[in-house]
C-alpha positions as CSV (number, residue, x, y, z in Angstrom):
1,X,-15.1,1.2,-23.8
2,X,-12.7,3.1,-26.3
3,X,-10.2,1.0,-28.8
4,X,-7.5,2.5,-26.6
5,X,-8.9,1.1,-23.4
6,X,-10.3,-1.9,-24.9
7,X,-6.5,-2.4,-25.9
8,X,-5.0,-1.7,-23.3
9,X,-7.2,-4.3,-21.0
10,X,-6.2,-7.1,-24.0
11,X,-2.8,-6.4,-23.5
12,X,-2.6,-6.4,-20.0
13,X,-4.5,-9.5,-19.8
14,X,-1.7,-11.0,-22.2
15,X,0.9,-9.5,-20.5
16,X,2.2,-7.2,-23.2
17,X,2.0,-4.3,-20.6
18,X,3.1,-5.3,-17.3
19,X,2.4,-3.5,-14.1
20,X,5.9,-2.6,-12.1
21,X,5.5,-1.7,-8.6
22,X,7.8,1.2,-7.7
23,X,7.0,1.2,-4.1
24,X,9.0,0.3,-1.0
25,X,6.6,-1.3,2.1
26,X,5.4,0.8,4.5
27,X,5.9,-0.1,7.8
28,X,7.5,0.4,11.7
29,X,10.8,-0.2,10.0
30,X,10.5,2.1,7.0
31,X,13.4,4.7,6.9
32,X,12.3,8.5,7.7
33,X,14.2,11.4,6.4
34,X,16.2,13.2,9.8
35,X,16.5,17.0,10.1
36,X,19.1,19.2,12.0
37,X,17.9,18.7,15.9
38,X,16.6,22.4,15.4
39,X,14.1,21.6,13.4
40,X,10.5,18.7,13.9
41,X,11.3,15.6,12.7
42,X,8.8,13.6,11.1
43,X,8.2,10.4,13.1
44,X,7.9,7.1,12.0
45,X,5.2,4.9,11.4
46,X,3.1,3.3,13.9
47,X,0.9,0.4,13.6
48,X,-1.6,0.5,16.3
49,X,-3.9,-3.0,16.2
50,X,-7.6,-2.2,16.9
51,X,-9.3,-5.7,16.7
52,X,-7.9,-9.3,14.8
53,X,-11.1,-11.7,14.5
54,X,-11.2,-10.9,18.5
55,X,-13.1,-9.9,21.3
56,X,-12.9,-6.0,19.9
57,X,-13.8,-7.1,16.3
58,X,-15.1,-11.3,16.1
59,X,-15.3,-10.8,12.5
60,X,-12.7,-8.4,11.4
61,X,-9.3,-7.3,11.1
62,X,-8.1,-3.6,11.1
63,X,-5.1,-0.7,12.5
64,X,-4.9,2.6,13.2
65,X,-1.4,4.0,11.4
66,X,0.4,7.3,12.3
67,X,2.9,8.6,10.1
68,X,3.8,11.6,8.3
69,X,2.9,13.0,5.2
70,X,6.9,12.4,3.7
71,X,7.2,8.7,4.7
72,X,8.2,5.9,2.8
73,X,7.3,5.9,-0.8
74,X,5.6,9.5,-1.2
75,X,4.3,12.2,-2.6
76,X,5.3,16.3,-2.5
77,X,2.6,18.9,-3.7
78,X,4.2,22.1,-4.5
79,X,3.0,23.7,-1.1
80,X,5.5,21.3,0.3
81,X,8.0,24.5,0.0
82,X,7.8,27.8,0.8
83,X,8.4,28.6,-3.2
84,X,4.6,26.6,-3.9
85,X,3.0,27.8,-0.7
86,X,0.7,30.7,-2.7
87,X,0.3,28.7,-5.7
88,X,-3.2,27.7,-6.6
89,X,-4.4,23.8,-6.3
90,X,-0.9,23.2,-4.4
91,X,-2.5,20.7,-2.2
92,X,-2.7,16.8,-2.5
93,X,-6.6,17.3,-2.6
94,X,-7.2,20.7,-5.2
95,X,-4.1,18.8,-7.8
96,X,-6.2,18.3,-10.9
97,X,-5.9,14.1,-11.1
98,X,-4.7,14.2,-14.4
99,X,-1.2,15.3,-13.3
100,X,-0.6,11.9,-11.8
101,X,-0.5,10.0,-14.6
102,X,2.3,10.9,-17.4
103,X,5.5,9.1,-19.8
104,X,8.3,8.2,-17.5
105,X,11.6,8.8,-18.5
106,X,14.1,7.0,-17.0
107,X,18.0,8.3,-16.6
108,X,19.9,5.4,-15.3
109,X,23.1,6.6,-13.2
110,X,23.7,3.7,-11.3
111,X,27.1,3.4,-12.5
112,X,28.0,7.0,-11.9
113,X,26.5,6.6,-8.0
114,X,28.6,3.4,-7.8
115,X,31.5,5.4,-8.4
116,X,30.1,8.2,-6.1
117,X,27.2,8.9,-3.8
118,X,26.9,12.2,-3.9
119,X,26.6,12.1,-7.7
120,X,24.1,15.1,-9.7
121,X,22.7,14.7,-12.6
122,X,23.7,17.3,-14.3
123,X,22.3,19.4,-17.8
124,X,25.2,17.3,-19.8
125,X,23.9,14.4,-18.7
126,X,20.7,15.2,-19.3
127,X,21.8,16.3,-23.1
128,X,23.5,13.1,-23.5
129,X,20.8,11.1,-23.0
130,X,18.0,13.4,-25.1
131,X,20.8,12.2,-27.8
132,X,19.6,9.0,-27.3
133,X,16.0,9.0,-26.4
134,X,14.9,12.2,-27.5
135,X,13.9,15.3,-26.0
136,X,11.9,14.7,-22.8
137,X,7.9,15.5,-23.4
138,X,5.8,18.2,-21.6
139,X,4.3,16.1,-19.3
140,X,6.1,13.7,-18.8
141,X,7.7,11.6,-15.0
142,X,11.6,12.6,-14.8
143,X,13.0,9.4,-12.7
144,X,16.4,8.8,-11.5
145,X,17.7,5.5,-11.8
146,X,20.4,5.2,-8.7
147,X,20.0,2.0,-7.6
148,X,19.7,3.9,-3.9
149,X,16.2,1.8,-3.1
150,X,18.9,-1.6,-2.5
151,X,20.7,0.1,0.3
152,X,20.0,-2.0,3.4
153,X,18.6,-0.4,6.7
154,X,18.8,3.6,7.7
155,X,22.6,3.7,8.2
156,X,23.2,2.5,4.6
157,X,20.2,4.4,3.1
158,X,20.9,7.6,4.5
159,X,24.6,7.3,4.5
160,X,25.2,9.9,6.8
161,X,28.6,11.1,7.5
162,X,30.2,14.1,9.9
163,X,29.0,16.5,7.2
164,X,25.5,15.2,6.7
165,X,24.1,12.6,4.4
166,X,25.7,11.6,1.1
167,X,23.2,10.5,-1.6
168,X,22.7,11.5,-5.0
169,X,20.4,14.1,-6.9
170,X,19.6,16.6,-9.1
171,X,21.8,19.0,-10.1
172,X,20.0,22.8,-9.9
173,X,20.5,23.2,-13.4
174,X,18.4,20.4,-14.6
175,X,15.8,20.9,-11.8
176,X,15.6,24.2,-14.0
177,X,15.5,22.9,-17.2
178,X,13.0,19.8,-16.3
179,X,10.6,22.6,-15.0
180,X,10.6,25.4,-17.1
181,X,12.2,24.2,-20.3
182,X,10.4,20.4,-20.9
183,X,7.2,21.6,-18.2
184,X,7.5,17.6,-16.8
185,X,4.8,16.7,-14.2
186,X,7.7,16.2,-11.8
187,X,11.1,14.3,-10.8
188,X,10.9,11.1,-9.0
189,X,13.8,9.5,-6.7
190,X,15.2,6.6,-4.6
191,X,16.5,8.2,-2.1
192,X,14.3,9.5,0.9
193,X,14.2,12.9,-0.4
194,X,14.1,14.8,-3.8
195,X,17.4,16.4,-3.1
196,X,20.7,15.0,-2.8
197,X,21.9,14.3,0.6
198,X,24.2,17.8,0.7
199,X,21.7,19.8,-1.1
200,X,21.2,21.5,2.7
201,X,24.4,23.2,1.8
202,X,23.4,24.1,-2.0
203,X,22.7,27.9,-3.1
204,X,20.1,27.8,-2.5
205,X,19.6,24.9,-0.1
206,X,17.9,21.7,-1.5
207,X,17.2,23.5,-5.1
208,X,15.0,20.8,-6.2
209,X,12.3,21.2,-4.0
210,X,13.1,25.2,-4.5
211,X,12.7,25.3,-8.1
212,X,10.1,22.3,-8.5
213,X,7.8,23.3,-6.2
214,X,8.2,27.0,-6.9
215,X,7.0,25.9,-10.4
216,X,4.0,23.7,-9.5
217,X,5.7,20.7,-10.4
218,X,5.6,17.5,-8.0
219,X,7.9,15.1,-6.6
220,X,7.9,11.0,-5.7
221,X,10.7,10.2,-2.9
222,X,11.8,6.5,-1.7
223,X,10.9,5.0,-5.2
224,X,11.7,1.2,-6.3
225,X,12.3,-1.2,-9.0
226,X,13.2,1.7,-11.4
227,X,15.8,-1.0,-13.3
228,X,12.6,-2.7,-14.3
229,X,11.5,0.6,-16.1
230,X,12.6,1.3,-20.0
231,X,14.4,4.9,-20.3
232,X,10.9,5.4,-22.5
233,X,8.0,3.7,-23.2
234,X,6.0,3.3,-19.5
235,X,3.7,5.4,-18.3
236,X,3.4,5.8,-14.6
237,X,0.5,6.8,-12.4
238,X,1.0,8.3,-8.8
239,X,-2.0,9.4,-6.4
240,X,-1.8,10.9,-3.6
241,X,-4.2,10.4,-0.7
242,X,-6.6,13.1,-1.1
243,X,-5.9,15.1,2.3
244,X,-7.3,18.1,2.9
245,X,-4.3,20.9,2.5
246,X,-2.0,17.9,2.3
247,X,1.6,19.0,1.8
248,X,2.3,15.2,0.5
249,X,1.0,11.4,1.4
250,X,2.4,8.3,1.0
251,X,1.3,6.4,-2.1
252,X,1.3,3.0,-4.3
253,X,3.7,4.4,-7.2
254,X,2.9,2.0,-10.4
255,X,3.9,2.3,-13.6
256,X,2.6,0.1,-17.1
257,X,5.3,-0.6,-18.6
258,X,6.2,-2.7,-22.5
259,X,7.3,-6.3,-22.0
């Protein structure tokens, strides 16, 4: 084992680098993301028991799930969007491995969503808080810090209104500067999509997936525990199921973090 590995066992053993769970539970309950009525929904999750220690299975206990590839805590590959769809190693089984692991960089907002939900994160801010932290690395996690995970139930989390859903993102500007200018693995969320809740109306609509994915970058959705993050410092590994020309899978989102 290498001195870097054999140090990072030590100090995970001593609890100088944690392990944060950024992921929400999957399950019957878990909030999908709706679409006009024009358009497939995704459904939900199922839980389907085949045996429990029973008469179909004396010795073990097992399910069959159904779900879609965008539920819960997940993952986008850049063929997610039309912009990736002729990109090469787009899918969640040709990504190269080593782009789910990278630095997070945290930009906490939960003040500004408090003060308003459909709140983007805009190049300023963005500016500000290099002035701070320092620029963000190639490679590197880009997570927003909303708070949006502690919204109870579906009517809270999406927030949905006569004009659509209300919940914060990216503004188009950043997306561009996070893909093209620091070349970050990807952006990572709270809410149940990548894109603020009114991106549909955006030029062009939802920008983030359009400029993210049309720049082989990736995106985590329906993240938690973010406030347990530093702005720098972690490092956070996400790994998609391996599905054969998978547009996205759900996922166990962790990050190491300093204590």
């Amino acid at each position: 084992m290498s001195d870097v590995l054999q140090r990072l066992v030590e100090e995970l053993s001593t609890g100088s680098v944690r392990v944060v769970d950024l992921t929400i539970p999957l399950g019957p309950d878990t909030v999908v993301i709706d679409l006009p009525s024009i358009f497939s929904p995704s459904k939900g999750v199922t839980i389907e028991r085949i045996s429990c220690y029973d008469d179909a299975g004396p010795a073990w206990y097992w399910n069959n799930i159904s779900l879609g590839e965008h539920t819960g805590t997940h993952f986008d590959a850049p063929i997610h969007w039309i912009t990736g769809k002729d990109l090469p190693n787009g899918t969640t089984d040709t990504i190269p491995a080593s782009q789910f692991v990278g630095p997070a960089c945290v930009f906490n907002v939960e003040e500004e969503v408090a003060q308003d939900p459909d709140y983007l994160f805009t190049p300023q801010h963005l500016e500000q808080w290099e002035t701070q932290y320092g620029r963000v690395p190639s490679g590197a996690w880009a997570l927003l810090r909303t708070g949006w995970s502690r919204r109870d139930g579906k009517e809270s989390f999406i927030n949905e209104e006569e004009d659509g859903p209300h919940s914060p993102g990216f503004h188009q500007d950043t997306s561009l500067i996070l893909a093209m200018e620091r070349d970050v693995l990807g952006v990572g969320v709270e809410t149940v999509g990548t894109d603020a809740g009114q991106a549909g109306g955006f030029e062009p609509p939802f920008p983030n997936h359009s400029i993210m994915h049309g720049a082989g970058k990736l995106g985590l959705a329906s993240l938690c525990n973010l406030d347990q993050l530093p702005p720098t410092g972690a490092v956070l590994i996400a790994a998609p199921l391996k599905i054969v020309d998978g547009s996205g899978s759900p996922l166990r989102v962790i990050a190491l973090s300093p204590t």
